[in-house]
N, C-alpha and C positions, 0 to 999 in steps of 0.2 A: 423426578424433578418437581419442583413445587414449583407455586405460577410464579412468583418471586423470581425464579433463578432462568423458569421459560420466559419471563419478561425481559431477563439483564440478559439471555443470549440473544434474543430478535433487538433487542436495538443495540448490539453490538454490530451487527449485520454492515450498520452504517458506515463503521469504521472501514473496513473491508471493502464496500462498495466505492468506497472513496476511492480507497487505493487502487485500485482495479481499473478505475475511469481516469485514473497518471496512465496509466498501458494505452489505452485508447482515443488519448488525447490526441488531436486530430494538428494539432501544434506541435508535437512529437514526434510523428509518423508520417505526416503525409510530405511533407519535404526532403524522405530519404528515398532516394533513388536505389534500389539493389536489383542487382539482375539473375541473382538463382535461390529456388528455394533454401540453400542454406545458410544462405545471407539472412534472409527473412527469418531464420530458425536461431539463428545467433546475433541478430537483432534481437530478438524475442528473449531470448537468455540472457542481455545483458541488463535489458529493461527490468525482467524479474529480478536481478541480484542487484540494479539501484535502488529496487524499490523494498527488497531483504534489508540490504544497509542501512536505507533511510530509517525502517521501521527500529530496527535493533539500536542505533543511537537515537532515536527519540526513546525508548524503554529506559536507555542508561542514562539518558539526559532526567527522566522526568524519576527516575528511581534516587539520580545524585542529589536534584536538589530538593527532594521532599514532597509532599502535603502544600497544593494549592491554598492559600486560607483565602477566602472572600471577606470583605469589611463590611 
């Protein structure tokens, strides 16, 4: 990997980061009441497959309508 392509992976990071801090979002989480760990496990799996969805329609949103131009 040349530093080029180790640069565009480390601030890619960011994206990711983002997404990960929607899971931990303390406005998400902390006002559900569940009472056995598998609640809490499938809380956690649903969260992940909003945050699958969310990501796969922004890919096809930002795929359908092209190239950003800035003026």
């Amino acid at each position: 990997m040349d530093s080029f392509g180790a640069l565009r992976a480390y601030k890619g990071q960011n994206g990711v980061e983002n997404d990960f801090a929607f899971l931990k979002d303390p406005l998400i989480v902390n006002d559900i009441f569940l009472k056995t760990p598998a609640q809490i496990d499938a809380l956690g799996m649903i969260l992940v497959l909003a945050l699958l969805i969310a990501r796969l329609m922004e890919i096809r949103i930002r795929a359908w309508s092209g190239p950003v131009k800035f003026y």
